[in-house]
KOLDO-217886 format. One record per residue (C-alpha): residue number from 1; x, y, z. Coordinates in pm, 1 decimal. Layout:
<mardos>
sese, x, y, z
NUM, X, Y, Z
...
</mardos>
This chain:
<mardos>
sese, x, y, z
1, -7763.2, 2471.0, -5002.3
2, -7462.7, 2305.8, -5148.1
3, -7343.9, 2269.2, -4793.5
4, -7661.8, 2097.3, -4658.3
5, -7615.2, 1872.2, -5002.8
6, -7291.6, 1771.5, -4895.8
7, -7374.5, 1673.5, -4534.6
8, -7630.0, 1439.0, -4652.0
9, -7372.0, 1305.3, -4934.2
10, -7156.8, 1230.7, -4603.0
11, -7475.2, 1069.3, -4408.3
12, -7521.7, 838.4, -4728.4
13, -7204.7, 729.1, -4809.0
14, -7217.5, 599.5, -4459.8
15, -7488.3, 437.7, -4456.2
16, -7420.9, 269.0, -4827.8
17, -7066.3, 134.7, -4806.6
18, -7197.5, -166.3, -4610.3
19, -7339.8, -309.3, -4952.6
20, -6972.7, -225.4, -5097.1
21, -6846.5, -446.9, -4803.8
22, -7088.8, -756.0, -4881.7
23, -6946.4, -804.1, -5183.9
24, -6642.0, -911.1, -5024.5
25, -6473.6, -1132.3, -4721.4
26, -6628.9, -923.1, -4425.7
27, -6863.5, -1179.5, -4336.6
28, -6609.3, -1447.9, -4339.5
29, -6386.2, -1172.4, -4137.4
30, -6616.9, -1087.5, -3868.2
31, -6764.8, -1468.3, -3869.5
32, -7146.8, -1378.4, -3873.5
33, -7342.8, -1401.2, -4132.6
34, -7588.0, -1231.7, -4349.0
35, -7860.5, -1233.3, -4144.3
36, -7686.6, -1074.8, -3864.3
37, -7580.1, -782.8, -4061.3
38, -7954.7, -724.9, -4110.5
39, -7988.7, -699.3, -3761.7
40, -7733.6, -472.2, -3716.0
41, -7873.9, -255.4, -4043.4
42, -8242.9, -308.4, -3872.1
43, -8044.2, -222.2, -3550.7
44, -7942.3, 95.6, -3695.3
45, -8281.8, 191.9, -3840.5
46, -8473.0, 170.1, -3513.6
47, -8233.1, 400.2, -3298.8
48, -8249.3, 638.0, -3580.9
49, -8640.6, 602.6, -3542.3
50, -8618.0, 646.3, -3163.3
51, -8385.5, 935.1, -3148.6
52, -8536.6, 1130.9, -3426.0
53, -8734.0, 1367.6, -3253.2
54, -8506.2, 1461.4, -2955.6
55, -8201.3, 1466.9, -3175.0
56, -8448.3, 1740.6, -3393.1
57, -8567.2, 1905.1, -3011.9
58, -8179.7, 1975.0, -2948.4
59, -8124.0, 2117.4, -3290.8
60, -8436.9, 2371.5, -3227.0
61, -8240.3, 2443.2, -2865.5
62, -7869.8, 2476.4, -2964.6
63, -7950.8, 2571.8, -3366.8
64, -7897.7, 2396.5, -3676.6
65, -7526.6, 2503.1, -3737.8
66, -7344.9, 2324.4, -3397.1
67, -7603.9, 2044.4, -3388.2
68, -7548.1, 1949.4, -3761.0
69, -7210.0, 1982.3, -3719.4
70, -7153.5, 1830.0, -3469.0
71, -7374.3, 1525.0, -3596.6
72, -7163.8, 1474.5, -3884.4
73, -6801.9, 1481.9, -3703.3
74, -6914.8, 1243.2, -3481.3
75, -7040.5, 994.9, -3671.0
76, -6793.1, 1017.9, -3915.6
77, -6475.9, 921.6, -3625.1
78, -6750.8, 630.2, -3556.0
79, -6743.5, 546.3, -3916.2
80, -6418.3, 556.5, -3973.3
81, -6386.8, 313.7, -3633.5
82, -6591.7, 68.8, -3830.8
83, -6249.0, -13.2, -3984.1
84, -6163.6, -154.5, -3666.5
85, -6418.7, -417.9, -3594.1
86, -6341.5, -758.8, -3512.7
87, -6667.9, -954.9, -3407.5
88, -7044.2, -970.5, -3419.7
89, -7102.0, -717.5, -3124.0
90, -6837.3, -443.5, -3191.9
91, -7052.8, -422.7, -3542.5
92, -7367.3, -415.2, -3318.1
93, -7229.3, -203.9, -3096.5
94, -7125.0, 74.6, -3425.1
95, -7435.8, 20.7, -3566.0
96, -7623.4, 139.1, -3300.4
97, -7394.9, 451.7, -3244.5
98, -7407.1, 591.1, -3563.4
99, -7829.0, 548.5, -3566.5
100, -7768.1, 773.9, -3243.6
101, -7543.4, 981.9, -3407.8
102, -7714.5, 1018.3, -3729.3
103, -8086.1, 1053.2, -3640.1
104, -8206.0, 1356.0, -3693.7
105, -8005.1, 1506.3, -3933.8
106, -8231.6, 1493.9, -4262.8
107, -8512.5, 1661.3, -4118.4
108, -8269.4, 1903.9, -3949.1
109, -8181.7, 1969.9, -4265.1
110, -8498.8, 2033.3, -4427.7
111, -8552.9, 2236.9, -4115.2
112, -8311.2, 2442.9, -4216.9
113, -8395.5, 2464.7, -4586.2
114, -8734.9, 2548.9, -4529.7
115, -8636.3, 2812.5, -4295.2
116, -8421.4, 2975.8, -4564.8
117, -8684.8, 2936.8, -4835.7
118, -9035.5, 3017.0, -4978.6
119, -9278.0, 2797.4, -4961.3
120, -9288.2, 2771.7, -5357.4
121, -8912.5, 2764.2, -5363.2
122, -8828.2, 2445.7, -5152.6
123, -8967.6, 2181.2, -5396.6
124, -8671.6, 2191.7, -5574.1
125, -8465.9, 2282.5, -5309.8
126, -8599.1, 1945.5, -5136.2
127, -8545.1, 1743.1, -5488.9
128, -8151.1, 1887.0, -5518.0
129, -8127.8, 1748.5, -5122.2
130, -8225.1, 1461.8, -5209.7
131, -8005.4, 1410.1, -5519.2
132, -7736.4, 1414.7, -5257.1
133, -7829.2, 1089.4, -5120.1
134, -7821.9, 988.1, -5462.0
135, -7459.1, 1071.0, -5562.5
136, -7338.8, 935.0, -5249.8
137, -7516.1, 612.5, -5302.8
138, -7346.1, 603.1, -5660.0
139, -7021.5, 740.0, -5526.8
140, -7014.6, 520.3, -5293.9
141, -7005.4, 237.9, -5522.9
142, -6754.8, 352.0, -5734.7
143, -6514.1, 431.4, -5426.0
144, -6587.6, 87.1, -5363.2
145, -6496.8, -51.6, -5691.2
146, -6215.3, 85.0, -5620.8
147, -6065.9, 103.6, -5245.9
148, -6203.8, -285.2, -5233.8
149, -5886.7, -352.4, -5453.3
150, -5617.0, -249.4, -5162.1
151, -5676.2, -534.0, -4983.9
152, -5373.0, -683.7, -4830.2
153, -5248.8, -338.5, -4838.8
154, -5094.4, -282.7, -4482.7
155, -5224.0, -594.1, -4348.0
156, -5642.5, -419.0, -4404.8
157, -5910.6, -623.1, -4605.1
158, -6015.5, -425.2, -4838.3
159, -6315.8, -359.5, -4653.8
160, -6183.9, -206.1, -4409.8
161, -6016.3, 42.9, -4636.5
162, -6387.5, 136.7, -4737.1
163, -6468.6, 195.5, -4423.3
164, -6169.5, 371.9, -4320.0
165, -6174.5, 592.5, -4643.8
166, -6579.1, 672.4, -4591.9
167, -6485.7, 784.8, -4238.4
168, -6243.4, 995.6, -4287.6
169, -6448.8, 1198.4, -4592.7
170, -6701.4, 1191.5, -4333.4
171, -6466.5, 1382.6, -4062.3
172, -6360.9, 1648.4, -4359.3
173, -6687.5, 1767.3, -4490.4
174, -6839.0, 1806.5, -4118.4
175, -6508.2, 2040.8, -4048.3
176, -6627.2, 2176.1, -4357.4
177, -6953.7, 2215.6, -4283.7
178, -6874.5, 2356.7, -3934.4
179, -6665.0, 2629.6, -4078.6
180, -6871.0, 2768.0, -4370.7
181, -7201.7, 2694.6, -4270.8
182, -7428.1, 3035.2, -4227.6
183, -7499.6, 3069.1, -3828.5
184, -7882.1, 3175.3, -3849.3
185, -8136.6, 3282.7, -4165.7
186, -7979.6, 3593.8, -4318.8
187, -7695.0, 3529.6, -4096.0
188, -7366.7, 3569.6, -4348.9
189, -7060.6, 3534.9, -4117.7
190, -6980.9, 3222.0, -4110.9
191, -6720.4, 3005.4, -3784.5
192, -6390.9, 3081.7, -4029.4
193, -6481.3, 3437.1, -4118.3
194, -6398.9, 3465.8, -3722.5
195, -6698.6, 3771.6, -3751.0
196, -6467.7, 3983.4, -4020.7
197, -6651.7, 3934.4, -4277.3
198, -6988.5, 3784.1, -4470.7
199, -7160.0, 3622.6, -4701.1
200, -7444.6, 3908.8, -4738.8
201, -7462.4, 4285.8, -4761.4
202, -7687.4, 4406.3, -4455.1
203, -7925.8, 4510.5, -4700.0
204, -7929.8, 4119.9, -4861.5
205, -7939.9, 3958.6, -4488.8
206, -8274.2, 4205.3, -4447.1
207, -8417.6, 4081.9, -4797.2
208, -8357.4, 3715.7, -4721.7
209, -8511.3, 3735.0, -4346.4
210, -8856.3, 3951.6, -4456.2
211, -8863.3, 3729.9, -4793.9
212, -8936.9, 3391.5, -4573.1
213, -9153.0, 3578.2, -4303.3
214, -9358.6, 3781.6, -4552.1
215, -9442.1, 3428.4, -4709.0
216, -9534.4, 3231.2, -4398.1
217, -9524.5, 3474.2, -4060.9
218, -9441.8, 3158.7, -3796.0
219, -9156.9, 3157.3, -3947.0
220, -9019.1, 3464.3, -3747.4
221, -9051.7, 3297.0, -3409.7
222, -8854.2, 2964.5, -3560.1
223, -8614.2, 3054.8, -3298.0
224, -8808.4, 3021.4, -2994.7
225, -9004.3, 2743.4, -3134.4
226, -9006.3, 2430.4, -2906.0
227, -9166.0, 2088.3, -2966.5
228, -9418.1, 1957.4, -2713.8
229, -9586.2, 1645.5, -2628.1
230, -9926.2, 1831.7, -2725.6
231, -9764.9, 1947.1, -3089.5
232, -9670.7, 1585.0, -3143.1
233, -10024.1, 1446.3, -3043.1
234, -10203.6, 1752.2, -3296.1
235, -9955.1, 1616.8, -3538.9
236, -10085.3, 1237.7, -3540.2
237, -10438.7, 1324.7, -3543.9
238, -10416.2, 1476.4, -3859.5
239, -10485.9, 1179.0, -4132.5
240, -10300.1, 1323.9, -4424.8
241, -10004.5, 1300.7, -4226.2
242, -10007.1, 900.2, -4215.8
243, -10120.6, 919.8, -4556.5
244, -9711.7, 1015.6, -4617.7
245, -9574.3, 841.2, -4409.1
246, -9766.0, 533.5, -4571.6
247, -9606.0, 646.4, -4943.1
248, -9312.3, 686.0, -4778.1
249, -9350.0, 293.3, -4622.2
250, -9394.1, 166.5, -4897.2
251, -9117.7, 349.3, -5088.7
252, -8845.6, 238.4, -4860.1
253, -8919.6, -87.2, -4665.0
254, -8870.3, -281.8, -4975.4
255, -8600.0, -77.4, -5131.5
256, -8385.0, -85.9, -4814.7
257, -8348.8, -462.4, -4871.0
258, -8249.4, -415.8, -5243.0
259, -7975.1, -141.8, -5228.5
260, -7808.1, -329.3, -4933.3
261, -7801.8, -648.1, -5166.3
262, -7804.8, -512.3, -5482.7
263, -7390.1, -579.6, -5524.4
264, -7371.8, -857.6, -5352.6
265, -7679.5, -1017.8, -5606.7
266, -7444.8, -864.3, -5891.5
267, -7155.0, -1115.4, -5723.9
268, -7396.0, -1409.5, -5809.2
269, -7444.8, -1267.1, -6203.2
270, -7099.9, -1398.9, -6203.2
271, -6975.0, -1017.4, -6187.3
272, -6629.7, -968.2, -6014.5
273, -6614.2, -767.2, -5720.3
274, -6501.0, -410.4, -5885.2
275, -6771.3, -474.0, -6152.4
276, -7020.9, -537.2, -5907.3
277, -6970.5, -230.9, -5679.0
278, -6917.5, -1.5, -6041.9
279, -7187.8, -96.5, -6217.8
280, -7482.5, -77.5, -5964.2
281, -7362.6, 346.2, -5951.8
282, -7599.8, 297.4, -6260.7
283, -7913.0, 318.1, -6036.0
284, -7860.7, 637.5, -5818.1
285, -7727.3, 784.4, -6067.1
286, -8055.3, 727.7, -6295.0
287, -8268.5, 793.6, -6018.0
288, -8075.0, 1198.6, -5992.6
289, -8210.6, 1258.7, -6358.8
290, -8551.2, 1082.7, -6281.6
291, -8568.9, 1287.6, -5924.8
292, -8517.3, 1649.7, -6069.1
293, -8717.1, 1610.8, -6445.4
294, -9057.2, 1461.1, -6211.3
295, -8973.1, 1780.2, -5932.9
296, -8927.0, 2010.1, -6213.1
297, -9267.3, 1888.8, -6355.2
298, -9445.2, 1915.7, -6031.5
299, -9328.6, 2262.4, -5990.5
300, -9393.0, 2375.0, -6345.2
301, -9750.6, 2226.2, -6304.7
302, -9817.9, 2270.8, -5967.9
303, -9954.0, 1876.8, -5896.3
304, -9672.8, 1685.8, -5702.1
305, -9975.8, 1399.0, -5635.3
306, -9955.7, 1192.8, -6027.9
307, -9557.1, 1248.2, -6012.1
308, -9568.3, 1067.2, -5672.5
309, -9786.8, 812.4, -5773.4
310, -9628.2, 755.8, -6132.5
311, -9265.5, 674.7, -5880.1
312, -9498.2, 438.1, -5627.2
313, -9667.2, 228.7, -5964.6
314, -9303.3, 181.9, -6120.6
315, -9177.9, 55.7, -5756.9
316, -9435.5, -204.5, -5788.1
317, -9396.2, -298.5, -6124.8
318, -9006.0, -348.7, -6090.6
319, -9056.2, -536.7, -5778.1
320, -9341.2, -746.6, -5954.1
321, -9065.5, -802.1, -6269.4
322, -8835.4, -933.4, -5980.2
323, -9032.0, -1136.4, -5860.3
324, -9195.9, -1317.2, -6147.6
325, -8846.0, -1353.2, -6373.1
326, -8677.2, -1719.1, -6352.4
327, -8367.4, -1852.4, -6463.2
328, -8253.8, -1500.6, -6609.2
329, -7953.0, -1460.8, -6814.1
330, -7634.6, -1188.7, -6674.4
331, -7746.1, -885.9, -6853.6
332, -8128.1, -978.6, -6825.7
333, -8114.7, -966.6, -6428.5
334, -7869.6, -687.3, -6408.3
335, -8084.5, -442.3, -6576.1
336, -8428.7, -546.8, -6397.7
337, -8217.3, -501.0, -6077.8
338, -8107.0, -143.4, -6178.1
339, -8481.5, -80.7, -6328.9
340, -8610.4, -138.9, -5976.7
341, -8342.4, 51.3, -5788.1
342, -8439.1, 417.1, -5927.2
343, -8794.6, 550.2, -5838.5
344, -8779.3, 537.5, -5457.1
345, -8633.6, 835.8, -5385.0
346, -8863.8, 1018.7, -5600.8
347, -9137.5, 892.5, -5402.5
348, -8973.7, 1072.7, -5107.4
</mardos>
């Protein structure tokens, strides 16, 4: 699990250091402007959207260890290559790479989670995931606070640095990953044990295989399990399914917008640059204790339904507060911006 965690820390500090980056001279750098980095960002969005279920039909074909290993080395080197931009289309053109490289990775990973766990178990499981993407979102705001402050340093903006720095993290924890990673469920010898040794007894590997099957029998044919056209048409006919990807909607179209922006909106409070990046980690890092107290409620209550729907009412309330303020004073606007930043991934 902590392994899984980390990968998706990787994916989002990725995916987040772009906001770090608006808060300084890239635009100016690159000479486009604002509304081109949304295409590239919207750019990014839809290849991970198109490739999301083949990216998921290799990991079924080659298994979740080399796939999601492989998927994190590779977009790390193109993240890191970000450093290197110059223009409008060679930040297109790495935008649209690292949707290829990245799609599929977060259900591949709850893939994998639910394959290791209970039914009853992965609620948690799902909620600790997530809180990945949250530390990595804060993290990746204080690494910006400070790596924004080398630039100059070897002839590299400071954004650059970011980028550079993300990248190479990146790189690390998909070695990482590669190397310690379990190869199957009950599976305990991992790439570096080089088959000497493992993370389970034989008796434990047999507990944690029957464990899973005993609760939910498919799951001992996971590995011949293929998707089809005809799975994916029985899965859209099935109305509660749009029902969550609605919730989902409207969790993250708006919210999208607003962490992109949030630092660079911070720059107009008349906050400097390190400021900015440090003190929107304020957010994500709320939203980690808000994520795991509503998930530990749902569990201990067995309702996830009023928890989601408590998350979906404060993201329109915040956005409404947004909205409707005018002519806000510094401290006034800073905390209705972090207020509005921290239910959306409990929605999820």
């Amino acid at each position: 699990m902590p392994l899984i965690v980390l990968g998706f820390f990787a994916l989002q500090i990725d995916r987040a250091n772009i906001a770090s980056a608006l808060t300084t001279t890239i635009t100016d750098d690159l000479r486009i402007t604002t509304n081109e980095i949304n295409v590239g960002n919207q750019l990014l969005s839809l290849v991970i959207f198109l490739f999301e279920t083949p990216s998921n039909m290799l990991l079924l074909k080659i298994g979740p260890r080399v796939w999601l290993s492989m998927q994190i080395v590779a977009w790390g080197m193109v993240a890191t290559l970000q450093a290197f931009i110059h223009n409008y289309a060679s930040y297109l053109a790495t935008r649209f790479l690292l949707g290829c490289l990245e799609a599929g990775f977060i259900p591949g990973s709850l893939y994998l989670i639910g394959s290791w766990y209970k039914k009853n178990e992965t609620r948690v499981r799902v909620t600790t995931f997530y809180l990945g993407q949250n530390f990595a979102t804060a993290t990746s705001s204080l690494l910006g606070a400070g790596l924004l402050n080398l630039d100059g340093s070897l002839g590299l903006e400071g954004w650059r640095w970011l980028f550079l720095v993300d990248g190479l993290i990146t790189v690390f924890i998909g070695i990482l990953f590669m190397c310690l990673i379990p190869p199957s469920v009950g599976g305990g010898s991992p790439l570096v044990s080089l088959g000497k040794w493992s993370y389970f007894t034989e008796r434990e590997s047999h507990i944690l295989r029957q464990r899973v099957i005993l609760d939910d029998p498919a799951k001992a044919y996971d590995h011949e399990a293929r998707v089809k056209l005809t799975d994916i048409l029985k899965f859209s006919r099935k109305p509660k399914r749009w029902l969550h990807v609605l919730i989902s909607l409207s969790a993250v179209c708006a919210v999208h917008s607003l962490i992109t922006y949030s630092p660079r909106i911070l720059r107009t409070f008349d906050f400097g640059i390190t400021e900015s990046n440090a003190f929107y980690s304020v957010a994500p890092f709320s939203a980690m204790i808000l994520n795991f107290l509503l998930a530990y409620l749902a569990d201990r209550l067995g309702y996830t339904a009023p928890f989601t729907l408590f998350a979906v009412s404060w993201n329109i309330v915040a956005y409404a507060c947004l909205i409707g303020l005018k002519n806000y004073a510094k401290w006034t606007g800073y905390a209705a911006l972090i207020v509005a930043g921290i239910p959306y991934s409990a929605v999820q």
